[in-house]
Structures are given as C-alpha cells and as structure tokens.
Backbone as numpy.savetxt, mean C-alpha at the origin, in Angstrom:
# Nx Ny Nz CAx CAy CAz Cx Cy Cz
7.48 -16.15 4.47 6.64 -14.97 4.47 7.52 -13.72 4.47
7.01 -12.88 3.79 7.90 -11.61 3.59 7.98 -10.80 4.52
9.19 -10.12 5.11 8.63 -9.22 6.50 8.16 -7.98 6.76
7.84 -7.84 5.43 7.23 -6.15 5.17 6.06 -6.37 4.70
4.65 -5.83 4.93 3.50 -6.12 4.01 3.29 -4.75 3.75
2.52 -4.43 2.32 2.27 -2.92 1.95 1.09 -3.69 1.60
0.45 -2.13 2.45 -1.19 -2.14 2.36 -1.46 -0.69 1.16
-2.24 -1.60 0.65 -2.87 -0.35 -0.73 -3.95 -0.16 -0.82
-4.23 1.27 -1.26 -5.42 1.39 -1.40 -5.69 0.81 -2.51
-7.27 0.72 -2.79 -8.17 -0.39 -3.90 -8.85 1.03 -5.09
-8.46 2.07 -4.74 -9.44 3.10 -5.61 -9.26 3.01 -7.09
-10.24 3.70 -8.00 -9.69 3.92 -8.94 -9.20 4.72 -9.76
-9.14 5.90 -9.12 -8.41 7.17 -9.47 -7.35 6.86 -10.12
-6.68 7.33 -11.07 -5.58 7.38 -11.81 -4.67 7.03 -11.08
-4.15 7.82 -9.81 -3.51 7.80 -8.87 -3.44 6.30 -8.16
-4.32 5.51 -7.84 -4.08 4.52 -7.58 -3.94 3.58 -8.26
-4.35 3.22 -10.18 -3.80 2.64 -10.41 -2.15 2.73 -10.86
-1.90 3.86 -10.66 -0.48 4.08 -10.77 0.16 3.06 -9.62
-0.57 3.55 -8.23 0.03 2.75 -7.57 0.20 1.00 -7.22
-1.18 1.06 -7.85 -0.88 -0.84 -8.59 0.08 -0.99 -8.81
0.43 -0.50 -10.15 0.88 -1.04 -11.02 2.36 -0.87 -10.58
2.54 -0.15 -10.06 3.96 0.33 -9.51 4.65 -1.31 -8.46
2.97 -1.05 -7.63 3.62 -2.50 -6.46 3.54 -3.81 -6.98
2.94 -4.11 -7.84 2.49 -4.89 -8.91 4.02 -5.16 -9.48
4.58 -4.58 -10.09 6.18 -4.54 -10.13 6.86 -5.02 -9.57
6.93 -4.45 -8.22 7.82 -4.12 -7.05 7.67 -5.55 -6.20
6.69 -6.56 -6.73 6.47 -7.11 -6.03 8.10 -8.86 -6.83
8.20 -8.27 -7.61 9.10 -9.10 -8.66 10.37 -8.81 -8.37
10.50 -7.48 -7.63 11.95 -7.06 -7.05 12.20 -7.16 -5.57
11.21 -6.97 -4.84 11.03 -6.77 -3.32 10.42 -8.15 -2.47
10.81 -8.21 -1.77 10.27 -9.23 -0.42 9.66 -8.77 0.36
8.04 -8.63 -0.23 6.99 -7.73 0.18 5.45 -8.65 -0.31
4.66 -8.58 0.89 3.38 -9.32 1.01 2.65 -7.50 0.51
1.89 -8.04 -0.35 0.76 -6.72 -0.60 -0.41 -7.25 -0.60
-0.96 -6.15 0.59 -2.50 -6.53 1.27 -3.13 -5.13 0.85
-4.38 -5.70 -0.16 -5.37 -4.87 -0.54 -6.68 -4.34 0.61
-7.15 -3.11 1.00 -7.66 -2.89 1.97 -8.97 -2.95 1.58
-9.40 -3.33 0.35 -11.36 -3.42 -0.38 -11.96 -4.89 0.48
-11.39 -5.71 0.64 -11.78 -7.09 1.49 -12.04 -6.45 2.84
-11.14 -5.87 3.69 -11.55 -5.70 4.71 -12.47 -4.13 4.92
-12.61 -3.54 3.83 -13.75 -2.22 3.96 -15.25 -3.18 3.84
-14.91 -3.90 2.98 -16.64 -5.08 3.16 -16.62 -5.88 3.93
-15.79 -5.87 5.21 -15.64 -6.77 6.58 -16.13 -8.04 6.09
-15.22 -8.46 4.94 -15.13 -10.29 5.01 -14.58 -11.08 5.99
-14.81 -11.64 6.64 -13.98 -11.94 8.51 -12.38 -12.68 7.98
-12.26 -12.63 7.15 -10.43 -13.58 6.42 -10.05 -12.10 6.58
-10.37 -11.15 5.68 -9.87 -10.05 5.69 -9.76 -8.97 6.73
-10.97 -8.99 7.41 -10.81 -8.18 8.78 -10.11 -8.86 9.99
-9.59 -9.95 9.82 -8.32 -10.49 10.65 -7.18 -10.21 9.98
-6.86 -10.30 8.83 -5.70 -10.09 8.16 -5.22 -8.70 8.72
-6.24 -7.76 8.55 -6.08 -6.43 9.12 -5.36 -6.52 10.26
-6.53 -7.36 11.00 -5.81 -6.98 12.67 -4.59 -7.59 12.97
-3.70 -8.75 12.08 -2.78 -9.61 12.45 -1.47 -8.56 11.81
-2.10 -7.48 11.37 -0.70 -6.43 10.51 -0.33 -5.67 11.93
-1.06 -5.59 12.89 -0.77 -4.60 14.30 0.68 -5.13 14.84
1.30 -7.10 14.35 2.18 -7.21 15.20 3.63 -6.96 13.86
3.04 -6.49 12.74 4.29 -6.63 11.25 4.56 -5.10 10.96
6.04 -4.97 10.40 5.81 -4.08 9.62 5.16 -3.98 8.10
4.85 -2.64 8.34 3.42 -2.08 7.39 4.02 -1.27 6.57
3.96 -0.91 5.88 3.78 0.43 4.68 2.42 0.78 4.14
1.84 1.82 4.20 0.53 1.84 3.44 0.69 2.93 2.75
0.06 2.48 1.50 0.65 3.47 -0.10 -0.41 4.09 -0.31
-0.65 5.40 -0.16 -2.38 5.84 -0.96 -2.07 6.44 -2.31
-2.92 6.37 -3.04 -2.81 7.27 -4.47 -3.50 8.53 -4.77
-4.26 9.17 -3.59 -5.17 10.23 -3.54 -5.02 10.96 -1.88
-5.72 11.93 -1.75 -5.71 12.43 -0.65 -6.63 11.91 0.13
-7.28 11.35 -0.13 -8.41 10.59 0.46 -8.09 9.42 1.64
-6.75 9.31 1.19 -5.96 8.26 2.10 -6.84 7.47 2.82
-7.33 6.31 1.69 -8.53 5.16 2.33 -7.50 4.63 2.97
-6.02 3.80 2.42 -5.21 2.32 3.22 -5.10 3.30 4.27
-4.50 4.27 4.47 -4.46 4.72 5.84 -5.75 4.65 6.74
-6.64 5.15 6.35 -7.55 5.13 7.01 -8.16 4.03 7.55
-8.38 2.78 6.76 -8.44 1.15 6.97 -7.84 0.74 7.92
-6.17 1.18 8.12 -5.61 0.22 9.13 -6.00 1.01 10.12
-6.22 2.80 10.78 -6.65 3.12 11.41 -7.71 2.45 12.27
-8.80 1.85 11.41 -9.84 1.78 11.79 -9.48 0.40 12.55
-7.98 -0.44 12.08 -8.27 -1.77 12.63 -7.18 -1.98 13.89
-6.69 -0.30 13.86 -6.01 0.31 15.29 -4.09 -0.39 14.73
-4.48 -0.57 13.49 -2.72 -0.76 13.09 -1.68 0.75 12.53
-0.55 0.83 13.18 0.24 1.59 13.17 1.12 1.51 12.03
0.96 2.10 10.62 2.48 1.61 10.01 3.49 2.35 10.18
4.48 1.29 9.83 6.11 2.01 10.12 6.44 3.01 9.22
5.33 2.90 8.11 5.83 4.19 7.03 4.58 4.57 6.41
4.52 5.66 5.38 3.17 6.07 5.12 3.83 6.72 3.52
3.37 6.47 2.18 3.76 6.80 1.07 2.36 7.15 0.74
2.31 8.47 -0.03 1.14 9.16 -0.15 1.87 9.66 -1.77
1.38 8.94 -2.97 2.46 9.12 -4.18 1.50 10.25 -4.64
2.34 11.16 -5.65 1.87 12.46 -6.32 1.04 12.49 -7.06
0.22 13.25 -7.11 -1.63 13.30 -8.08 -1.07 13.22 -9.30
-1.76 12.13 -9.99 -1.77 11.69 -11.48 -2.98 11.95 -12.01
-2.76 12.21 -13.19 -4.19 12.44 -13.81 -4.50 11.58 -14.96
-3.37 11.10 -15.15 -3.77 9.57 -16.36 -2.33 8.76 -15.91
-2.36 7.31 -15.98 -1.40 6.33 -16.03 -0.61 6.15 -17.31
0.83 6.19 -16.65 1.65 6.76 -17.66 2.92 5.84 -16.57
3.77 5.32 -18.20 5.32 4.95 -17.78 6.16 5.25 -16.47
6.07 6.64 -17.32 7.27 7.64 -16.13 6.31 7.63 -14.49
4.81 7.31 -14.56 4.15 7.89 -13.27 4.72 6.96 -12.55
4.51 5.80 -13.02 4.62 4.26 -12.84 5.96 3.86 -11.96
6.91 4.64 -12.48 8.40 4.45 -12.42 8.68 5.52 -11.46
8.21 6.90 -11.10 8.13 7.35 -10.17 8.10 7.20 -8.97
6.63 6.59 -8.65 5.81 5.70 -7.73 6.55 4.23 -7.27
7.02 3.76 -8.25 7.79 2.56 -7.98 9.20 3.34 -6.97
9.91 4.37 -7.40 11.09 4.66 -6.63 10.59 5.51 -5.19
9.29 5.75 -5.31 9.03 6.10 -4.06 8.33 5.46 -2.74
8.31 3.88 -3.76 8.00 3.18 -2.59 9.14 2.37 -2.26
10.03 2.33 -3.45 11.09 1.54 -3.06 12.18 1.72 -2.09
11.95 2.92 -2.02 12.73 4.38 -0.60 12.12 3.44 0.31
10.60 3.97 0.41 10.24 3.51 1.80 10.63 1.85 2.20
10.82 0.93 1.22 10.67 -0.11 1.64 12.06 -0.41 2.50
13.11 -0.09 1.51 14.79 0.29 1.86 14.89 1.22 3.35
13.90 2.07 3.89 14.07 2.75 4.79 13.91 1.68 6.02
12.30 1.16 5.54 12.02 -0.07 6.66 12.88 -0.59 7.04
13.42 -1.38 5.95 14.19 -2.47 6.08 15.25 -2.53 7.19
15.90 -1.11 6.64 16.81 -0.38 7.93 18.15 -0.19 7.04
C-alpha cells in the first residue's frame, strides 16, 4: 500500500479535470493511493470508512476550483491533511495545464515524503 493517499475532488469544472488527469499520470510515476471524495459525498458506508481510515495516513487533497469540495469532505470526516494543493483556474483542458498541475502536485508529494 502506498503511504501517501491524494484525495480529489470529483467536479467537473475544467479545473478538475485538469486535475484528473494530472493524478491520473502521476499515478504511473508516484507511490500514491488516489481516493475520489463523490463515494463518500453519497455516504456509501465502503466509502465513508475509507474517509475515516485517512485520519491515521498521510493525505494530500488536490481541489481544482475554489469551491474546495476534497477539502471540505475530509473536513467533514474530521481528517487533517498533511498538505493542501489548490491548482490554478483553468478554463479549458490543455497539455501545458495538465503538466502544470502535475508539477504542482508533484512538489507536494516530494514535500510529504520529506
């Protein structure tokens, strides 16, 4: 099991599929569990434990809007992450956004790590 999980938001704003697609990537380079937060906003009970079992891991949660749902999700399930990536307003999905977003989570992940 990987010892970092990044929680993402599920929206569909431009902005977040940037950030898909970015961790979606990242997931081919990094030793990283990515937990989607739409299962546990419809309190499926697999998923609203998954939530609560992130309180004892490190976390990253990536939003793609200001709206900051993954933040707000683990809030709600009283989990703390060790980092918080809030990537820059996109207005269409694009290469370079993609590749952006990818180096700005890849900071955070490298920061975790230590």
């Amino acid at each position: 099991m990987s010892s970092i999980d990044v929680a993402i938001c599920s929206g569909f704003s431009p902005g977040a599929r940037v950030l898909r697609a970015a961790v979606r990537e990242l997931t081919e380079e990094e030793d990283i569990r990515v937990v989607t937060i739409a299962p546990a906003l419809a309190e499926l009970p697999k998923a609203m434990d998954e939530m609560r079992s992130l309180k004892e891991r490190k976390v990253i949660v990536v939003d793609g809007c200001e709206g900051g749902c993954g933040l707000q999700v683990l809030n709600r399930y009283e989990v703390m992450p060790t980092s918080v990536v809030m990537i820059k307003k996109h207005f269409n999905v694009t290469r370079k956004g993609i590749d952006e977003a990818k180096e700005q989570i890849r900071k955070a992940i490298q920061e975790v790590k230590g």
